[in-house]
N, C-alpha and C positions, 0 to 999 in steps of 0.2 A: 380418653373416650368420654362423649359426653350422655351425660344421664337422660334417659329415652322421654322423660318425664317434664325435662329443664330445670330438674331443683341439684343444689349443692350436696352433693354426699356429707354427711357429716363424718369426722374421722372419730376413732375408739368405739369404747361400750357403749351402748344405746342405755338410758338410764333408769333401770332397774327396779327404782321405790318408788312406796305410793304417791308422791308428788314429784317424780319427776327426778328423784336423787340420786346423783352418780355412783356408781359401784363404790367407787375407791372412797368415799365419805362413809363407807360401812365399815366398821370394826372387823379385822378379819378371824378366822377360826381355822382351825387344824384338827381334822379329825381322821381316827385312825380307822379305816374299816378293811373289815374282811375282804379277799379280792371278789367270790363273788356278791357283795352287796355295793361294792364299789361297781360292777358291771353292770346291776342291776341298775342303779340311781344312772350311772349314761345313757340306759338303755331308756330308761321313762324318759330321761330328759328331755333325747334324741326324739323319743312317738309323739311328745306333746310338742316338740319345738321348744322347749323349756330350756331357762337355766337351771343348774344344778340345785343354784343358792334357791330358785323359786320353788323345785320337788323337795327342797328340803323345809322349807317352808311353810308351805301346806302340807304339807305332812305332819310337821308339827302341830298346825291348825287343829286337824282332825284328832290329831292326838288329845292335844287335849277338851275340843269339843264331847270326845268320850271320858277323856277324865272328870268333867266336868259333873256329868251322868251317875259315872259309877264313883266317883274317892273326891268328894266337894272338901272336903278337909286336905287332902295333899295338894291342892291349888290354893285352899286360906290360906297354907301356912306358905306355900312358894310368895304368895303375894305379900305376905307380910317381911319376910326377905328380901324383896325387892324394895319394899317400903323404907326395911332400915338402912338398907344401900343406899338410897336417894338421900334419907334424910343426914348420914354420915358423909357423903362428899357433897353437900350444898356448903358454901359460907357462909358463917354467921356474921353478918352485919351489925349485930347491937355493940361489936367492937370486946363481945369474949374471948377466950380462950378456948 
């Protein structure tokens, strides 16, 4: 059947991130949740049109938009955990150990 528009359907997920990046190029996660908060997160998905991964997303957003308000220190110190993450899997090029 051909597309009412005259454009190619594209095949798979439609891509996802903020420039344009395919689902499958995202790290994936497993999380366990309760059945009803697992109903609940379809449910939003489903009223916004949304993916799962995007309510879960922004959700985090806001999360810490207000952490950010009330606990500026439990966001320091997350960021400084991410810091020593990055700087422990970079190579060192000066040719150390």
């Amino acid at each position: 059947m051909k597309n009412p528009r005259g454009r190619k359907r594209q095949r798979g997920r439609p891509p996802i991130g903020p420039e344009g990046q395919r689902a499958r190029d995202f790290p994936a996660l497993l999380v366990r949740l309760p059945p009803d908060h697992r109903e609940t997160l379809r449910a939003v998905a489903e009223a916004k049109k949304w993916s799962q991964a995007r309510v879960l997303r922004e959700a985090l957003e806001v999360y810490l938009f207000k952490l950010r308000r009330r606990e500026l220190h439990v966001l320091q110190r997350a960021q400084q955990i991410l810091e020593s993450r990055h700087k422990a899997a970079r190579p060192n090029h000066n040719g150390e150990a």
